[in-house]
RORO-376594 format. One line per 4 residues: number of its first residue (from 1); their letters; for each residue y, x, z of N, C-alpha, C, O. Coordinates in steps of 0.05 Angstrom, whole numbers. Layout:
! residues N
NUM> A> Y X Z Y X Z Y X Z Y X Z  ...
***
This chain:
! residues 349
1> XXXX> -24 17 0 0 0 0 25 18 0 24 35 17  44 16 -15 65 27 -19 89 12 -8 97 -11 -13  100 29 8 124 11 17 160 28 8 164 52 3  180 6 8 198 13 0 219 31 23 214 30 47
5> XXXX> 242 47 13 254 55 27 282 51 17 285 48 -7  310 49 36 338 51 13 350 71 30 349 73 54  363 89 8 381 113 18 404 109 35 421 93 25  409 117 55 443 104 73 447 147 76 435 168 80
9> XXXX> 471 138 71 487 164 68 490 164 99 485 143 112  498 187 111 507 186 143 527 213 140 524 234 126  543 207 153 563 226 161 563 247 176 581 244 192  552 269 179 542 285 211 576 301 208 592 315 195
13> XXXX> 569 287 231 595 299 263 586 319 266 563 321 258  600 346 281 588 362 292 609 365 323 633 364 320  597 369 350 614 376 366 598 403 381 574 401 384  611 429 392 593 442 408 605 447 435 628 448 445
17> XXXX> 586 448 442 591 453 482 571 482 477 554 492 463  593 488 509 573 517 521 569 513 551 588 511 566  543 512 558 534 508 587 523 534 594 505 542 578  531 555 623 523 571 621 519 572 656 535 563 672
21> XXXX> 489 589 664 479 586 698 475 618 699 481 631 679  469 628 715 456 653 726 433 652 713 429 674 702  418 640 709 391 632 694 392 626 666 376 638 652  407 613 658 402 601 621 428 597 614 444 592 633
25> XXXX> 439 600 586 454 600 572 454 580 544 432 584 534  467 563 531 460 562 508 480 539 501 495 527 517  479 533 468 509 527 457 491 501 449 467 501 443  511 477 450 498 452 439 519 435 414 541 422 412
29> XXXX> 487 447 388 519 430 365 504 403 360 480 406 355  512 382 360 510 354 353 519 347 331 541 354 321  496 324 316 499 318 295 494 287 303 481 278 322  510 274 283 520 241 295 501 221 274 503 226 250
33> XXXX> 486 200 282 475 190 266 472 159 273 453 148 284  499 145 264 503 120 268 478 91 272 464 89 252  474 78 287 462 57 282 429 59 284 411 48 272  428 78 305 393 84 314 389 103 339 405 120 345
37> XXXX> 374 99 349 364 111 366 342 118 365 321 105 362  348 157 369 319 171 361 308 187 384 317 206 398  289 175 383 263 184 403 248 198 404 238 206 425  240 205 375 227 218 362 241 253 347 265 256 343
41> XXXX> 228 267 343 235 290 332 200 303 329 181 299 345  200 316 309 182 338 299 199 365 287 214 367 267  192 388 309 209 410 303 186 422 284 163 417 291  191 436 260 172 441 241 174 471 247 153 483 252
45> XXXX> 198 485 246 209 522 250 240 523 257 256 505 262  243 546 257 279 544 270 297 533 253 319 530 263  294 528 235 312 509 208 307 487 200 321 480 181  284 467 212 268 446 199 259 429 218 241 434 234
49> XXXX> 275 405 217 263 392 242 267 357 229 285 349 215  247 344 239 244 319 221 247 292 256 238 292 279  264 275 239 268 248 271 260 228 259 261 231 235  248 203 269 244 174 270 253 163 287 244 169 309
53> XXXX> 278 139 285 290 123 305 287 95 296 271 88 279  305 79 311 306 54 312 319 44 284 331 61 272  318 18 271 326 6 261 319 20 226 332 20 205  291 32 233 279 43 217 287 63 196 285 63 171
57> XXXX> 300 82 214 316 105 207 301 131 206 294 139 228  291 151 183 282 172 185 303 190 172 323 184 159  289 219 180 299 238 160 296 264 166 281 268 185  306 284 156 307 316 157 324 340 150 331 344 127
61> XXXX> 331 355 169 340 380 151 319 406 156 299 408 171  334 423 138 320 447 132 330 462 126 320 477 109  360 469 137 378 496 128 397 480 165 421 474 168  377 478 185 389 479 211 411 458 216 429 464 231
65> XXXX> 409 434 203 431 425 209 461 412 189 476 392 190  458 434 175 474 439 148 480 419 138 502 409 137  448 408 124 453 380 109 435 363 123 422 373 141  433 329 115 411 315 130 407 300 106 426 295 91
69> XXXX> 379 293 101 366 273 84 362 253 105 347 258 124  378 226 100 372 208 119 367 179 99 382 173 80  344 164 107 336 142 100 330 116 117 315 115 136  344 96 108 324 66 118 300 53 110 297 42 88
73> XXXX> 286 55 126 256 39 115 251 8 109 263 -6 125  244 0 99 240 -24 97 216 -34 86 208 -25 65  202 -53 100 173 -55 77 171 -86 89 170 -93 113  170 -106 62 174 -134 57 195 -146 61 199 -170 56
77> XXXX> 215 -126 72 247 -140 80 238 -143 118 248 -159 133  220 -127 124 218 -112 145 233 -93 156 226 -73 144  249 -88 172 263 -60 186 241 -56 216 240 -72 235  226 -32 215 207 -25 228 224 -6 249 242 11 243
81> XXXX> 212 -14 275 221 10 297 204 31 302 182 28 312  219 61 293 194 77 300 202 96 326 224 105 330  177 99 343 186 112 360 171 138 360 177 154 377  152 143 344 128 167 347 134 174 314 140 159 294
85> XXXX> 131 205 317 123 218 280 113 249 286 118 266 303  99 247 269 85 279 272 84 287 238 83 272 218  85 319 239 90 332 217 63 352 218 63 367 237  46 354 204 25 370 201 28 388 179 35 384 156
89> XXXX> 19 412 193 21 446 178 16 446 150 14 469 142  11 421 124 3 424 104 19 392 89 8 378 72  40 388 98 70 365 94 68 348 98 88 334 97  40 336 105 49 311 118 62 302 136 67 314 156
93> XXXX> 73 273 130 90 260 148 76 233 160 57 227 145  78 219 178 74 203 198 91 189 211 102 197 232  96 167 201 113 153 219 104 125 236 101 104 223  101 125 267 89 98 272 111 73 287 127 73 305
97> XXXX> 102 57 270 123 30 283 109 19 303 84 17 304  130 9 325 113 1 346 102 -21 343 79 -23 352  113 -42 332 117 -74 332 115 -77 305 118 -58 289  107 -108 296 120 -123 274 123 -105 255 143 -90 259
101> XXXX> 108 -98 232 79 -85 236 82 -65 256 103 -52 258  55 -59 278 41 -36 293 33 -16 273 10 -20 265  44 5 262 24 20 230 36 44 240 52 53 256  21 48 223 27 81 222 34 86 184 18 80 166
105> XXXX> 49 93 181 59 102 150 54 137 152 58 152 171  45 143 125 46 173 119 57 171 93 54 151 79  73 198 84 76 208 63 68 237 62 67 252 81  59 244 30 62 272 25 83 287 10 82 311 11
109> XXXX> 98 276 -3 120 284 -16 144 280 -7 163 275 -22  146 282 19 175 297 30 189 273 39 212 273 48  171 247 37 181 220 42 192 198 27 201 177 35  189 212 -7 205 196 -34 178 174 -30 184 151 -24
113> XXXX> 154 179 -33 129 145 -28 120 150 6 118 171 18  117 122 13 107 118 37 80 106 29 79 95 7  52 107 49 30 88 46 27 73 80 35 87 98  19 52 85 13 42 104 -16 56 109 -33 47 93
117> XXXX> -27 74 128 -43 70 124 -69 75 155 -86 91 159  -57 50 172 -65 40 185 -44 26 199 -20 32 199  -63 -2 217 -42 -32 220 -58 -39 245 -75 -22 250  -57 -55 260 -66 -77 279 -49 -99 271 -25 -98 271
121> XXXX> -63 -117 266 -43 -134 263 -51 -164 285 -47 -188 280  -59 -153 307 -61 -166 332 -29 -177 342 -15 -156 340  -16 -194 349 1 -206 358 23 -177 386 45 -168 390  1 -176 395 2 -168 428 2 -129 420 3 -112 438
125> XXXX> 0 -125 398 -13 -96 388 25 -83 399 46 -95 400  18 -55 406 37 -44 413 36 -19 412 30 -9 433  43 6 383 37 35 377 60 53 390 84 52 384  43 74 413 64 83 425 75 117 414 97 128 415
129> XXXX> 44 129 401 53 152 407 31 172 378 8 165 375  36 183 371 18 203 354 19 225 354 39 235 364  0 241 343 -1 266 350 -28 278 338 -48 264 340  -30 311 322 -52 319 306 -57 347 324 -42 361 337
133> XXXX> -86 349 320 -95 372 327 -92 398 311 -84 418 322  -98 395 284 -88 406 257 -87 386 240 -81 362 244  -96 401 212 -90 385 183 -99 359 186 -86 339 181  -122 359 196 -147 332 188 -150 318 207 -157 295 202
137> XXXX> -144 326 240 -152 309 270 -128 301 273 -107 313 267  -133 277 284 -110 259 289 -111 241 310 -133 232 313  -92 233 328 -99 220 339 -71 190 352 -48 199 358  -74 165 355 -58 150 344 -61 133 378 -82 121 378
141> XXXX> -47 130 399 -52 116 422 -26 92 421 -2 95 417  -43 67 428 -30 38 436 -30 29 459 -46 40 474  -17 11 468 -17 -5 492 -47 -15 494 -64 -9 477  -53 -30 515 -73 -34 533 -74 -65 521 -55 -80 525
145> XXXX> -95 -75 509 -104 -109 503 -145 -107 517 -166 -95 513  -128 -136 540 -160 -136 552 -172 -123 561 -197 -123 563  -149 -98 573 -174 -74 593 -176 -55 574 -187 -36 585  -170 -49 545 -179 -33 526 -152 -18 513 -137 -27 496
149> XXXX> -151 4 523 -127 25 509 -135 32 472 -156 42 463  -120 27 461 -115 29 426 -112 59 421 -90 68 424  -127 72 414 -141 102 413 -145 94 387 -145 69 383  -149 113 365 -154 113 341 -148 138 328 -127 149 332
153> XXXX> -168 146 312 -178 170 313 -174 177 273 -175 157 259  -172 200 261 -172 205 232 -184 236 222 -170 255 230  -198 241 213 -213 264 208 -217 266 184 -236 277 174  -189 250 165 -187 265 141 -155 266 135 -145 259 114
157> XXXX> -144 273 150 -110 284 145 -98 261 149 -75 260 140  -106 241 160 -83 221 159 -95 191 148 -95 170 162  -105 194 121 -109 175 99 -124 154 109 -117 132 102  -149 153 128 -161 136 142 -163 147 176 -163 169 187
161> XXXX> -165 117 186 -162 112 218 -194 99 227 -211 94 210  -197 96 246 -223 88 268 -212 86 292 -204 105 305  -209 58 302 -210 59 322 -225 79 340 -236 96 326  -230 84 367 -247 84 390 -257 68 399 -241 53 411
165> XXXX> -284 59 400 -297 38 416 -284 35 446 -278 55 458  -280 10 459 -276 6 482 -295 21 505 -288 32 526  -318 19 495 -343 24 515 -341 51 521 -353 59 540  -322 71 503 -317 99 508 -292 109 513 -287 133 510
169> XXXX> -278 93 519 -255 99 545 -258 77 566 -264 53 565  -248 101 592 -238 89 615 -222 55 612 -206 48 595  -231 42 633 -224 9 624 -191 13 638 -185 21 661  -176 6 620 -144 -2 632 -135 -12 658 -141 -36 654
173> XXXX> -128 -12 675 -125 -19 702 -98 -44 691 -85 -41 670  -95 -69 714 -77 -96 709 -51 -80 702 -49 -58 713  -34 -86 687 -6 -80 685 2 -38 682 21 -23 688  -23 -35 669 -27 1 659 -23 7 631 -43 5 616
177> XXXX> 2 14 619 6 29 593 14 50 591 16 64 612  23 61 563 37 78 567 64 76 556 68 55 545  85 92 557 107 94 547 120 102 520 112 123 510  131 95 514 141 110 487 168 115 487 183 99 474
181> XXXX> 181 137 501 202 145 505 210 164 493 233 162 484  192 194 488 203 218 471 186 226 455 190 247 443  157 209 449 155 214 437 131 242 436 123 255 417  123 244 470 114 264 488 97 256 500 88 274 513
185> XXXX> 81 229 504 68 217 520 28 229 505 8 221 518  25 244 482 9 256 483 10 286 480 26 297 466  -8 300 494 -4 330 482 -33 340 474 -51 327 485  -40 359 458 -64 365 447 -57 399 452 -35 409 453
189> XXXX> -85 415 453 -97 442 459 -119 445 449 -135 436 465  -130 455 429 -154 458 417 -171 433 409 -163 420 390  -191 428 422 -205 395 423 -204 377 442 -220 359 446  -173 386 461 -170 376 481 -146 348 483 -130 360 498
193> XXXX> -136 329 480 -120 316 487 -114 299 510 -131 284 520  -86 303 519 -84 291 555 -66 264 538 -55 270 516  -63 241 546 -45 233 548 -44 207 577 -64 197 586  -11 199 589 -4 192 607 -2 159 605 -2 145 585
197> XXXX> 0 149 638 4 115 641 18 115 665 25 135 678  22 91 670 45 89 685 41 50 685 28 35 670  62 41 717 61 10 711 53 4 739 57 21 757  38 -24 746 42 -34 769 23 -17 790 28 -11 814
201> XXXX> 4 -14 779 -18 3 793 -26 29 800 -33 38 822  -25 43 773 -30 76 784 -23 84 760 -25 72 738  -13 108 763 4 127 737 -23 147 738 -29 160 758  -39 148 713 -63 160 711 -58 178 688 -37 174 676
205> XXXX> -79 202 676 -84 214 658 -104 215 651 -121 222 667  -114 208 619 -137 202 612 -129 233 582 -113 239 565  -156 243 595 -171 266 577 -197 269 561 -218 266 572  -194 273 538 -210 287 521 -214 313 518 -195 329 519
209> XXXX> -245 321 513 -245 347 498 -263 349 477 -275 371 473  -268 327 463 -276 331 443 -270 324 419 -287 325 401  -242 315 416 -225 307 393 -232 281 391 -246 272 373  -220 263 415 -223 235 413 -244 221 417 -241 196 416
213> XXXX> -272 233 422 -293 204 414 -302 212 442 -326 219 441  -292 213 470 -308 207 493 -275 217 508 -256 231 501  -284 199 534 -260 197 554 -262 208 585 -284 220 586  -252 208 603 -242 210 629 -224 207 636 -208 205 617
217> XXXX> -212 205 660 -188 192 669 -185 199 698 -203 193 713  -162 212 706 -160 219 733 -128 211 744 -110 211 728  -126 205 770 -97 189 780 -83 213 785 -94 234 788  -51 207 788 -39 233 797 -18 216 811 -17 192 812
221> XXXX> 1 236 823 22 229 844 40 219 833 62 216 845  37 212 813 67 197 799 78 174 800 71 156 785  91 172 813 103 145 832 97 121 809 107 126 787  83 96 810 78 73 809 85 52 824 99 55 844
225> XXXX> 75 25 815 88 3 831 99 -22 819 95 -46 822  117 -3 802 129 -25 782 117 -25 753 98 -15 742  145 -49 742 136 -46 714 138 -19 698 123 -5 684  165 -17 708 177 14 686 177 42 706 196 58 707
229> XXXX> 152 43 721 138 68 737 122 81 723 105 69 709  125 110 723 97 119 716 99 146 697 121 159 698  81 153 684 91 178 672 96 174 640 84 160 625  115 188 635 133 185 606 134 210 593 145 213 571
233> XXXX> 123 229 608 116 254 588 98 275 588 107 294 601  81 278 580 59 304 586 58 323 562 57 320 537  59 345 579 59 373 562 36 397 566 43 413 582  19 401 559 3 427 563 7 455 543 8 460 519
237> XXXX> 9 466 563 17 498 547 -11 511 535 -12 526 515  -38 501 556 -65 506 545 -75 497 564 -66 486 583  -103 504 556 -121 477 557 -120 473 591 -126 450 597  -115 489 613 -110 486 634 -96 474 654 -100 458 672
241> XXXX> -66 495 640 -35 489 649 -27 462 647 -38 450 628  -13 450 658 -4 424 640 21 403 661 11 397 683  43 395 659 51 375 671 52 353 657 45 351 633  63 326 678 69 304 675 94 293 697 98 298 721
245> XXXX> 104 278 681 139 276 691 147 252 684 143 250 659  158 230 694 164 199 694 186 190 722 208 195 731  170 178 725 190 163 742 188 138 745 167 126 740  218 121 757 226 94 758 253 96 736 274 109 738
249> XXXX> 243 79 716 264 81 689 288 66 692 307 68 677  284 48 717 295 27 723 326 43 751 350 41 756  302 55 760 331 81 771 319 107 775 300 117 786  349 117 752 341 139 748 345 161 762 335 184 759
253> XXXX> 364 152 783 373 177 807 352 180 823 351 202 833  332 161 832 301 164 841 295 182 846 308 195 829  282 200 857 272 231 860 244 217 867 225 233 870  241 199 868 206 210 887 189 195 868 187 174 857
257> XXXX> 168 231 872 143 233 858 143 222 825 131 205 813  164 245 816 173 245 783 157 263 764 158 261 739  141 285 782 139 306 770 109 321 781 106 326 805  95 324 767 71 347 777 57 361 755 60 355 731
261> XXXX> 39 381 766 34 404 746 1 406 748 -9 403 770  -8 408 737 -40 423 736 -43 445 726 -33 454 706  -60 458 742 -82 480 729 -108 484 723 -121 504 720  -115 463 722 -141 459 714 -152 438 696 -174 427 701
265> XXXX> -136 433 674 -141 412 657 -138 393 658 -150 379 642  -116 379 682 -109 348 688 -136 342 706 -144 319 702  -155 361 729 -172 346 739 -158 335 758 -160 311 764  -142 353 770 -129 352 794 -93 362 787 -85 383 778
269> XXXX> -78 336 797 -52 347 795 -38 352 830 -45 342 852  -18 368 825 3 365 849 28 355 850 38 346 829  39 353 866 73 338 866 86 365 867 82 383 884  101 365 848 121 389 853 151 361 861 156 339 850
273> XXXX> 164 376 887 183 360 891 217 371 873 220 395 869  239 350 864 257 362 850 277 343 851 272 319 856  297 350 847 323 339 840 334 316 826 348 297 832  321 324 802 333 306 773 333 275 771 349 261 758
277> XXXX> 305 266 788 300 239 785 286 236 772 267 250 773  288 207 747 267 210 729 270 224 700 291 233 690  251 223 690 246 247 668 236 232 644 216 218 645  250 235 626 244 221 601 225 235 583 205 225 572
281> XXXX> 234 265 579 224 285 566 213 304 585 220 300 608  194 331 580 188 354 592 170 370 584 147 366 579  186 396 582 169 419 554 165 440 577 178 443 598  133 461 563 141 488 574 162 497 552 163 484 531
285> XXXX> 177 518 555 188 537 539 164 548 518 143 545 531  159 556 501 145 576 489 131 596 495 143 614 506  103 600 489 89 623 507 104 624 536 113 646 543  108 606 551 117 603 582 93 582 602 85 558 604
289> XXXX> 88 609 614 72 580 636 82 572 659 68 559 675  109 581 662 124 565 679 149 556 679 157 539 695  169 570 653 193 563 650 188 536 629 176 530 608  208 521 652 207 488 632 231 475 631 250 480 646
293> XXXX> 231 458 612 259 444 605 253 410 604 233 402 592  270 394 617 271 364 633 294 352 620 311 368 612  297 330 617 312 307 605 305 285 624 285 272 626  331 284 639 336 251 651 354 235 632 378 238 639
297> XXXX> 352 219 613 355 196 588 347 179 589 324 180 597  357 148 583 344 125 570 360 117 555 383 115 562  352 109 530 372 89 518 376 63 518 373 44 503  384 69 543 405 43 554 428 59 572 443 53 591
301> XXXX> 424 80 559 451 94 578 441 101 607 418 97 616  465 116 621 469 114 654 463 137 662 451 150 644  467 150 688 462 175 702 444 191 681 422 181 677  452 226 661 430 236 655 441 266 657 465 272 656
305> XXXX> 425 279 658 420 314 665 396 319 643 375 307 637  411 347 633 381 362 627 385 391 646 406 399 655  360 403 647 354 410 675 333 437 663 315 431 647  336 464 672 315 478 661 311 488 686 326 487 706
309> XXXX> 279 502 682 271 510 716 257 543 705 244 542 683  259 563 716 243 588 708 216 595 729 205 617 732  207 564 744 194 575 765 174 547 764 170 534 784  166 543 745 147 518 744 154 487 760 138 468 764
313> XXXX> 186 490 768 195 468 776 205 474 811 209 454 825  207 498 821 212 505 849 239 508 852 248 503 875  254 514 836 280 512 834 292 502 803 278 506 783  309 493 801 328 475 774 354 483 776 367 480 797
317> XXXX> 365 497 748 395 492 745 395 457 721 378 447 705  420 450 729 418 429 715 445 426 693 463 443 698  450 414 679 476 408 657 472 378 648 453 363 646  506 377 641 514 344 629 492 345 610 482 366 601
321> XXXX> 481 315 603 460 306 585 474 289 562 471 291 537  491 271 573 494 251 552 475 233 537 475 224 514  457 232 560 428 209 544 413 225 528 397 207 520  407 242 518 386 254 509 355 249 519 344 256 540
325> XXXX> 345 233 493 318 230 506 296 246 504 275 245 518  307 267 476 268 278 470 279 306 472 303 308 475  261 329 471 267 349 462 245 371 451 223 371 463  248 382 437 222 399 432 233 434 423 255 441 414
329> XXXX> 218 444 427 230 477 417 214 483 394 190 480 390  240 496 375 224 514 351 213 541 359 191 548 350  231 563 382 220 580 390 233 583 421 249 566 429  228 602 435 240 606 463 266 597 458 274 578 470
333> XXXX> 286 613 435 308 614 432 326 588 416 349 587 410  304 570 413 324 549 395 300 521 410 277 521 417  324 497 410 312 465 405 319 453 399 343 450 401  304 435 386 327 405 384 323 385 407 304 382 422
337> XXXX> 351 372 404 339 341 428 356 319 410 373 324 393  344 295 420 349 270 408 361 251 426 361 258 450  373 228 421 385 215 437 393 190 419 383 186 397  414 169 434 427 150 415 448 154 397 471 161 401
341> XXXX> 434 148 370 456 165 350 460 183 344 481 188 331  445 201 350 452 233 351 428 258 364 413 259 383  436 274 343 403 297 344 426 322 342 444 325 326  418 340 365 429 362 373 421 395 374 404 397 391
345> XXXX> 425 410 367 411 435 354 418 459 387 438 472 388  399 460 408 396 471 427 388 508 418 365 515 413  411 528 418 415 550 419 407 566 435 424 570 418  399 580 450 395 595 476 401 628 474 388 643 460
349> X> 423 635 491 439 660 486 413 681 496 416 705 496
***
């Protein structure tokens, strides 16, 4: 199935700030992108980084900023919200709508044809998050229908999907999903993938290690309770290392039990205690197994910090955020982050 796209020109703004601590340094130039909110980013190398936002807005540069290829999607007189996209080492693109269609779209030519090519077209269906091992493993996670988390699996680059049988994951606990905030809520390490939940009951982590087709699931300290509790971002540096970082979305000055770390593969996590509140986003740095970088954001505005730590989270300098929700690094020395309207090119002196 082929779906349509129309070109909207966008204007990029540029503004830069310099935030500088005893600890980290670095210059922030912003680029302005009217009428969406992006959640999403795929950093490809230090010049190339690709976003999916709201109101079914994609696009890319690849000379850092310079220029932007920016597009509206549309398929049937559809405007699709995307909050998840992944870019794999051989050009494909991925873009998943959450809602009205639930799909996942790929292209291979730079985004001029789109294919649908996978849907739920369940009422209640809800796509939060994607993410590839390499070229060919894939892996595609939904909200929770009937006790059964929407796992779906591709082992030929994209082009076809499989669900996961119910009977081979962990059963969903009452009022347990996950989030789709940056775009971060899975991370992958070899044949390993963690991803996070959150909600009335228990903020859990459910792991694989065998590229999707068998489960486990272990609870961690991440404050639960409510609706919008729980964890909203997990990161592993390898197959050991790994945090998870969330919160109460609902307040974000919150500090308690936002944040913990593993070393041992998500069997067992700890509470690292901190400052920031809740956490939208959260990266290691690059070849770092302890220096990390935090985003307190929602787009809905209100109290936000980004926050870097050189000590696995025992101490934080922090800086103005301005809602920034995602962030990802091309190398130690460069990132992008995302936010409402606007994708920002993170420098580091």
């Amino acid at each position: 199935m082929s779906c349509s796209n129309n070109q909207q020109r966008v204007k990029i703004a540029k503004q830069t700030l310099s935030n500088s601590t005893d600890s980290v340094s670095f210059k922030l130039t912003e680029f302005s992108f009217p009428n969406t909110s992006i959640r999403a980013i795929e950093v490809v190398n230090d010049s190339t980084v690709w976003f999916a936002g709201s109101n079914g807005f994609w696009g890319y540069t690849q000379d850092n900023g310079a220029n932007w290829h920016t597009q509206q999607f549309t398929i049937d007189s559809i405007i699709p919200e995307f909050r998840s996209i992944s870019v794999t080492k051989s050009g494909a693109i991925f873009l998943v709508s959450i809602v009205e269609p639930a799909a996942i779209f790929k292209s291979s030519d730079m985004g001029e044809h789109w294919d649908m090519v996978y849907t739920d077209t369940n009422t209640n269906a809800f796509f939060d998050a994607i993410d590839f091992w390499d070229t060919q493993n894939g892996i595609l996670l939904g909200d929770a229908i009937n006790g059964c988390f929407h796992v779906a699996l591709t082992t030929d680059g994209g082009d076809s999907w499989k669900r996961v049988a119910c009977e081979n994951l962990p059963v969903a606990l009452s009022g347990e999903n996950p989030y789709a905030a940056s775009n971060t809520n899975i991370s992958t390490s070899d044949s390993n993938a963690w991803f996070g939940t959150g909600g009335t009951n228990q903020s859990r982590v459910f792991h694989t290690s065998n590229y999707g087709k068998s489960w486990q699931v272990n609870s961690t300290p991440i404050v639960a309770g409510k609706k919008m509790t729980g964890i909203y971002s997990v990161h592993f540096t390898d197959n050991q290392t790994g945090l998870v970082a969330g919160g109460n979305w609902e307040e974000v000055t919150d500090t308690t039990s936002t944040f913990a770390i593993t070393h041992d593969g998500g069997g067992s996590w700890m509470k690292i205690s901190n400052s920031i509140g809740f956490i939208s986003c959260i990266q290691f740095l690059p070849n770092s197994q302890t220096e990390i970088f935090a985003l307190r954001g929602r787009a809905r505005g209100g109290n936000s910090v980004m926050a870097y730590s050189p000590d696995s989270g025992t101490t934080w300098q922090t800086f103005p955020n301005s809602n920034y929700l995602a962030i990802q690094f091309a190398s130690p020395k460069k990132a992008w982050v995302s936010g409402n309207e606007k994708i920002a090119r993170v420098d580091f002196k």
